[in-house]
C-alpha positions in Angstrom: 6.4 5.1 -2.5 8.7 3.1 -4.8 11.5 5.7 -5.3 11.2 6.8 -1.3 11.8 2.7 -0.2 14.5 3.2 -2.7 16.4 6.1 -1.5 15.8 5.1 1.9 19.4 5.7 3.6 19.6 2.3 6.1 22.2 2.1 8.9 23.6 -1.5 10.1 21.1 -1.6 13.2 19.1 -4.6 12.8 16.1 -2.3 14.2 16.1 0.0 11.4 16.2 -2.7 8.7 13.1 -4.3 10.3 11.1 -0.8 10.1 12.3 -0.6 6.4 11.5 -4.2 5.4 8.0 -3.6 6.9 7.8 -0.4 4.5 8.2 -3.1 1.8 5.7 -5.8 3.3 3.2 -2.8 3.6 3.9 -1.5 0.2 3.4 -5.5 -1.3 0.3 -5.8 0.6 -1.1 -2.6 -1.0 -0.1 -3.3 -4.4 -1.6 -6.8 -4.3 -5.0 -6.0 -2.2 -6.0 -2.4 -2.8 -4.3 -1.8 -6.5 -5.0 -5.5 -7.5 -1.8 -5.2 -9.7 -0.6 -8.7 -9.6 2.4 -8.1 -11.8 3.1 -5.3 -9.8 3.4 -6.8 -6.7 5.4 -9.5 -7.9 7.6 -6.8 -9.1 7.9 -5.5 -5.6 8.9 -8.7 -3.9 11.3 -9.4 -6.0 12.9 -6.1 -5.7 12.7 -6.4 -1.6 14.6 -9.7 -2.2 17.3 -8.0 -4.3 17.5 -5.1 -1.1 18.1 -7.4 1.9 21.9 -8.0 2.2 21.3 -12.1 2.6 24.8 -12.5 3.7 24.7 -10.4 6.6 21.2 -11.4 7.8 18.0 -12.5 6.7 14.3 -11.6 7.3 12.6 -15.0 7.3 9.2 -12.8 7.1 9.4 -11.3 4.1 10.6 -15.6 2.5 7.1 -16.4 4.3 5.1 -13.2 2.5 6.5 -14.0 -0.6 6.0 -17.4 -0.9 2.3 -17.4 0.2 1.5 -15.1 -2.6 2.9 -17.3 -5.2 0.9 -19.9 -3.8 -2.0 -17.6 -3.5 -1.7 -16.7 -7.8 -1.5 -20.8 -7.9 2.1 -20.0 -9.6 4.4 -22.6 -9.8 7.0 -21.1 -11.3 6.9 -18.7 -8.5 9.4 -15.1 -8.3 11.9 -16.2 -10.9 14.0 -17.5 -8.0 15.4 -20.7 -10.0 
């Protein structure tokens, strides 16, 4: 799944980065509810993060997602992002 979001060829419609962002959001949530890897997930947010190009738009969604499930772990210290 990892390698596939990777290679994942993304045109500059605004539709087609939302289906692939929710290919991450779906890959998170499986990661963190049916594999249980924590570290994992965290992982996998952060490399969403690194994906989105922030300067041409963001996807407030995937902020939301992410910060929930640092507060979720009770992490502080959160993705790294500081």
């Amino acid at each position: 799944m990892r390698r596939l979001l990777l290679m994942f060829h993304l045109r500059r419609r605004n539709v087609t980065w939302q289906r692939y962002i929710h290919l991450w959001i779906n890959y998170e949530l499986y990661e963190e509810i049916e594999a249980e890897d924590l570290e994992r997930t965290r992982a996998v947010y952060r490399e969403c993060l690194k994906v989105i190009p922030h300067r041409k738009f963001s996807f407030g969604k995937i902020w939301l997602l992410a910060a929930q499930f640092v507060i979720r772990q009770v992490n502080l210290t959160g993705l790294g992002w500081y």
